[in-house]
C-alpha positions in Angstrom: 49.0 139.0 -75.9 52.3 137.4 -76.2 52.7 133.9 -73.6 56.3 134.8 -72.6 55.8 133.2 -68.9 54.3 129.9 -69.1 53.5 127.5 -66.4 53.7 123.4 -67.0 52.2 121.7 -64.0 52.7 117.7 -64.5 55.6 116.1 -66.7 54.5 113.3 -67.5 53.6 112.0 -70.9 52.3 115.2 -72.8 53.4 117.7 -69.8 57.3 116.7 -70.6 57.4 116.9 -74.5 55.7 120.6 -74.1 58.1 121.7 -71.4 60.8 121.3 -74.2 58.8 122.1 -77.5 58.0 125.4 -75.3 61.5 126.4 -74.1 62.5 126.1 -78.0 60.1 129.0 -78.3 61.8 132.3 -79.1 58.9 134.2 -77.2 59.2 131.9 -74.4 61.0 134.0 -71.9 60.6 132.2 -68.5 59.3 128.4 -67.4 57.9 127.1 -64.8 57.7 123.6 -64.1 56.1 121.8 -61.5 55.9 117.8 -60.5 56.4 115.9 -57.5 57.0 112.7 -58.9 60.2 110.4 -59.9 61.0 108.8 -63.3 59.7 105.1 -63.0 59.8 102.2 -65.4 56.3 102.4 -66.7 57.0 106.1 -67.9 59.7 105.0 -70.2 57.5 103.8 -73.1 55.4 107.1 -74.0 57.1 110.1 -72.0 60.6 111.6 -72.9 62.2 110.3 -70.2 64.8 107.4 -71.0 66.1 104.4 -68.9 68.9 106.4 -67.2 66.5 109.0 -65.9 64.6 105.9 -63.4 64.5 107.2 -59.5 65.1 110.9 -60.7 63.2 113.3 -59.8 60.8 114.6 -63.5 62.1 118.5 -62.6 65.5 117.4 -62.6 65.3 115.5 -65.7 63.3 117.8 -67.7 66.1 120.9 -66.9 69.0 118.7 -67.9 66.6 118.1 -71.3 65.4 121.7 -72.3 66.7 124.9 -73.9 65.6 128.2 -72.1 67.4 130.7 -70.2 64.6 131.0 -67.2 63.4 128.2 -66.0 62.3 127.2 -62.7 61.2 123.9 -61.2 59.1 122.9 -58.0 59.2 119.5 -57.0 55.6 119.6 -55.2 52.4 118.4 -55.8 50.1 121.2 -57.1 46.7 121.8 -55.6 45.0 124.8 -56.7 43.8 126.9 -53.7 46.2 125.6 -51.7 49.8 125.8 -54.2 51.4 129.1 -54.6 52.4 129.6 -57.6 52.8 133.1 -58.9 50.6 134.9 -61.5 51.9 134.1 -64.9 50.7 134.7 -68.9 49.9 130.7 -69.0 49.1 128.4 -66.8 48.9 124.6 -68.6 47.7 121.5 -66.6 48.7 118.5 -68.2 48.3 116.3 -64.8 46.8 113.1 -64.9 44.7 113.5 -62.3 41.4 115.3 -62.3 41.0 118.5 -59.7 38.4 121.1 -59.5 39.7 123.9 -61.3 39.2 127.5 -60.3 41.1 131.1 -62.0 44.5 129.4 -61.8 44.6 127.2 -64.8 43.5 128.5 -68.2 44.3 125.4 -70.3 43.6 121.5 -69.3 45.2 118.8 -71.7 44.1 115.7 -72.7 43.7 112.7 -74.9 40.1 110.9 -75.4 40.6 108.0 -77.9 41.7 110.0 -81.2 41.5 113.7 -79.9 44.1 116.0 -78.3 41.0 118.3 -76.0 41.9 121.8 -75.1 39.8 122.6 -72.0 39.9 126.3 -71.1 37.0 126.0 -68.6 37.2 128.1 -64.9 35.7 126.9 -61.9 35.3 123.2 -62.7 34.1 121.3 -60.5 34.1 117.5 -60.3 31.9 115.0 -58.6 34.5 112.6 -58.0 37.8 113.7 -58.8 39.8 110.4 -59.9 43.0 109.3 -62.1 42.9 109.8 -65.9 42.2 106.4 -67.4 44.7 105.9 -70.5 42.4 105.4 -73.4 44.8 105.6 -76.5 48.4 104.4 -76.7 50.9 106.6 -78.5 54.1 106.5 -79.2 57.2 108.7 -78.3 57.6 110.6 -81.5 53.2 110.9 -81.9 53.7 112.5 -78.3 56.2 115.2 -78.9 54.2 115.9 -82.4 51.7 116.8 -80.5 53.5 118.8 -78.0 55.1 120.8 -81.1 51.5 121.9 -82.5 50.6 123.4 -79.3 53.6 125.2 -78.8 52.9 126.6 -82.4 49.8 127.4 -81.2 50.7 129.2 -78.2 53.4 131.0 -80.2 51.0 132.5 -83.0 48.2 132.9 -80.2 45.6 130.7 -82.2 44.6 129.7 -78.7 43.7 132.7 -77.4 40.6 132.8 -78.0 40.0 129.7 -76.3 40.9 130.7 -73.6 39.4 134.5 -73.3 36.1 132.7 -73.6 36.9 129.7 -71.4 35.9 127.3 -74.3 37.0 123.5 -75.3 38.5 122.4 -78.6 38.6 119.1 -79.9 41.7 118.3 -82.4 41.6 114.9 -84.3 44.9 112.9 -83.9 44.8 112.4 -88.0 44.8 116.5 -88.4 48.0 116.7 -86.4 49.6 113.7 -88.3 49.2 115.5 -91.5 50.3 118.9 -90.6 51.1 120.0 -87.1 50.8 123.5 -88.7 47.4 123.2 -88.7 45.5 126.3 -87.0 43.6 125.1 -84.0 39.8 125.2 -84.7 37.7 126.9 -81.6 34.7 125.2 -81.0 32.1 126.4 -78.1 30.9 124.4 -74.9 27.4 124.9 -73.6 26.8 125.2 -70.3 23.7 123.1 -69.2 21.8 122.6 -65.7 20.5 119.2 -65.9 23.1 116.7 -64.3 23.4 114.6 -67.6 23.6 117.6 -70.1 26.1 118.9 -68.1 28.6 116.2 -68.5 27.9 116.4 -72.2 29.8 119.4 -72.8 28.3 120.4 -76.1 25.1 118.8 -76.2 23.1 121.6 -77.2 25.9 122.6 -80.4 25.5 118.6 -81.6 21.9 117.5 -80.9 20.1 119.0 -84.1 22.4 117.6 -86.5 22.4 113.9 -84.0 18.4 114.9 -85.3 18.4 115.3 -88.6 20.9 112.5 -89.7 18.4 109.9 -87.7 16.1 111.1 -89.8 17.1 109.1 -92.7 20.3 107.1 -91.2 20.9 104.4 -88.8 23.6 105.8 -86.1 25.8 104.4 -83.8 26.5 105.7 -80.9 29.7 105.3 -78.8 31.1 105.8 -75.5 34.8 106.7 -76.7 36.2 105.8 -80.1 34.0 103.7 -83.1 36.9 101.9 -83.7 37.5 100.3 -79.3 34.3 101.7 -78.5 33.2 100.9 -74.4 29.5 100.4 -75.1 27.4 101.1 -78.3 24.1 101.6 -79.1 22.9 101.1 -82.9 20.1 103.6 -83.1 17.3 102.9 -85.8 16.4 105.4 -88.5 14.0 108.2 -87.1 14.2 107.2 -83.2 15.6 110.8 -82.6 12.8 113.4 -82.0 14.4 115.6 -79.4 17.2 116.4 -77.1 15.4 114.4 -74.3 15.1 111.2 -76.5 19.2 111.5 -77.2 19.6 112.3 -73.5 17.6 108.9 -72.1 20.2 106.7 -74.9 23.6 108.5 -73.5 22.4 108.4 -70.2 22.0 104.7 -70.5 25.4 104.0 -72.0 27.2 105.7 -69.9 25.8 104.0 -66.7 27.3 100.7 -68.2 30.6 101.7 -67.8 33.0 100.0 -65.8 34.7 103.6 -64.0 32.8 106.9 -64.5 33.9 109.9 -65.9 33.3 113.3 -65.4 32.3 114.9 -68.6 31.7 114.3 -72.6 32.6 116.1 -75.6 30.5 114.6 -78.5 31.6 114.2 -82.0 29.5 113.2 -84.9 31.7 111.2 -88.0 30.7 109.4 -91.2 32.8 105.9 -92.1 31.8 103.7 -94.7 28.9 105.4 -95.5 27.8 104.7 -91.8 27.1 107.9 -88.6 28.5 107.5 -85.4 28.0 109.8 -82.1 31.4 109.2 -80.4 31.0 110.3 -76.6 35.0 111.0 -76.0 35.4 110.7 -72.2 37.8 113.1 -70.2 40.6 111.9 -69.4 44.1 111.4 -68.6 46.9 113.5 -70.3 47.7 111.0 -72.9 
């Protein structure tokens, strides 16, 4: 299946380098863009917009900025369920805000500390729906890297997968800095019916491994990146004896945090001959 109509809803900070990187797209045949907000001056840092583009209107902006013979832009604030849009190949959210998702979207974008997340869940729904909190800082030229890898991968539908099986990726920020050719690795969420294990998207993929490293290794675990980790836990060698003892330690940390968030995707690294369980929160676009 070729992506020849896509749909971009938010242009902010990841949503506006896409737009273009996606209308430089030979297969990209038609855009639509959709935002209802206006340049400001806290955008300028990490988005493509520039100083003379302040009070404008991001639909505007991102036409005057972006190569393709179809595009059109709506200057609205999308609500799935409620927005028409129509029915196109691709439908890309890459809004700050979170929203219970239902057929509509087929890709959410996202950056949790050092990791680009592709979420390709349906029906999602949220507790609390709130504003992305901005967890990494990144600049302008990082930004529209990024932006260029998923157009890439949209063009040679590595991502299709994804989202025929309505599953989440996780892409560290280093993989893209080396090669932005790099295929995107699928990687399965688990769908769980406690209220904890269902915020930890792939809990049951990562818990026997989270196992057998406690078994001879101290790890730490994290709520977001080892490096500005929220809280941390240091757990001692052979504490781990089941998914209900890693359960009751992520549980506690992330009750200490000062905002919630809706779900997890856990990675598992080794730095300095040390383990850490990163819990990388979901987020805000960038």
């Amino acid at each position: 299946m070729l992506y020849n109509e896509i749909c971009v809803i938010g242009l902010g900070t990841i949503g506006g380098f896409l737009a273009r990187s996606l209308s430089y797209l030979e297969t990209t045949k038609k855009l639509l863009l959709i935002d209802y907000d206006i340049v400001e001056i806290q955008n300028i840092r990490n988005s493509i917009y520039t100083k003379k583009d302040i009070g404008k209107l991001k639909t505007e902006v991102i036409l005057e900025k972006i190569d393709c013979d179809t595009v059109i832009s709506k200057n609205i604030k999308f609500m799935e369920g409620i927005t028409k849009i129509p029915k196109l190949d691709l439908t890309i959210d890459c809004r700050d805000f979170t929203y219970d998702r239902k057929n509509l979207i087929d890709m959410r974008l996202y950056i949790s500390f050092n990791n680009l997340i592709i979420d390709c869940r349906k029906n999602v729904t949220y507790l609390k729906q709130h504003e992305g909190k901005y967890l990494q800082k990144l600049s302008k030229t990082q930004l529209d890297l990024i932006a260029t890898k998923l157009a890439i991968s949209i063009e040679n539908q590595s991502i299709i997968q994804l989202i025929k099986n309505q599953q989440i990726c996780e892409i560290p920020l280093e993989e893209i800095w080396i090669d932005s050719n790099t295929p995107i690795k699928k990687k399965d969420i688990i769908y769980d019916t406690d209220i904890c294990e269902k915020k930890l998207l792939n809990l049951h993929e990562k818990y026997p491994s989270i196992i057998d490293i406690n078994q001879e290794n101290k790890i730490t675990v994290c709520i977001g990146s080892k490096s500005s980790a929220y809280p941390k836990k240091v757990i001692e060698k052979n504490n781990f004896h089941s998914i209900n003892d890693i359960i009751n330690v992520f549980s506690e940390l992330m009750q200490k945090l000062p905002f919630p968030f809706n779900y997890y995707f856990i990675t598992i690294t080794k730095y300095n001959r040390q383990y850490y369980v990163e819990l990388l929160p979901e987020t805000g676009a960038a």
